[in-house]
C-alpha positions as CSV (number, residue, x, y, z in Angstrom):
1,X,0.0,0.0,0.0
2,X,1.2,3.6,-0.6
3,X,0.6,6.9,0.7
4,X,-1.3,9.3,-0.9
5,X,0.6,12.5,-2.1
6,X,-1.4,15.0,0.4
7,X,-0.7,12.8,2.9
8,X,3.5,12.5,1.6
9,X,3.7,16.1,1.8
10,X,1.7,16.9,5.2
11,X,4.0,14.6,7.1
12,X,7.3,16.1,5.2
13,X,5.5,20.1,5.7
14,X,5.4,19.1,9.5
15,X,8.9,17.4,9.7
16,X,9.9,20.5,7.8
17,X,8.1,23.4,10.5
18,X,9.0,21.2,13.3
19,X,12.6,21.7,12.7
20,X,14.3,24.2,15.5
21,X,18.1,24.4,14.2
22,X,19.0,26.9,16.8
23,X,16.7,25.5,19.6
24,X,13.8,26.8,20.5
25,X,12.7,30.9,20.3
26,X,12.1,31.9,23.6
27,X,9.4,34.3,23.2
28,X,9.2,38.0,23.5
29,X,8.0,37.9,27.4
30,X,10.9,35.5,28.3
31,X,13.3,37.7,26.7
32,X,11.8,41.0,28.5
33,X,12.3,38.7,31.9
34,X,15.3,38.4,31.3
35,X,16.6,42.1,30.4
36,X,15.1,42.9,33.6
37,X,16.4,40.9,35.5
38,X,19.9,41.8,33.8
39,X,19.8,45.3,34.2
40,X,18.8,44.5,37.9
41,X,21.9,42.2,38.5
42,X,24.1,44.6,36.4
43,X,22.8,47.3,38.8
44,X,23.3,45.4,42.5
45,X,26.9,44.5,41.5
46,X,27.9,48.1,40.3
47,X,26.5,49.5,43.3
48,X,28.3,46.5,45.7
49,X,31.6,47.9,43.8
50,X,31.3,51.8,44.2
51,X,30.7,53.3,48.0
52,X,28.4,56.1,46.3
């Protein structure tokens, strides 16, 4: 028995949109999280360094 072609070319269109070469994206909300939480790190260490 063989596949059908619409059936062939789903399964390689989802093997083909599944694919995360650089891992996955983190989305725009993680990234934010992250920046603040950055800057706030960055922020605590230069003020542990400087007595003013």
């Amino acid at each position: 028995m063989t596949q059908s072609q619409r059936q062939r070319e789903r399964q390689w269109r989802q093997r083909k949109e599944d694919q995360q070469p650089h891992g996955k994206v983190k989305s725009f909300d993680q990234l934010a999280d992250e920046a603040g939480k950055t800057e706030t790190d960055n922020h605590n260490q230069k003020s542990k360094n400087h007595p003013f």
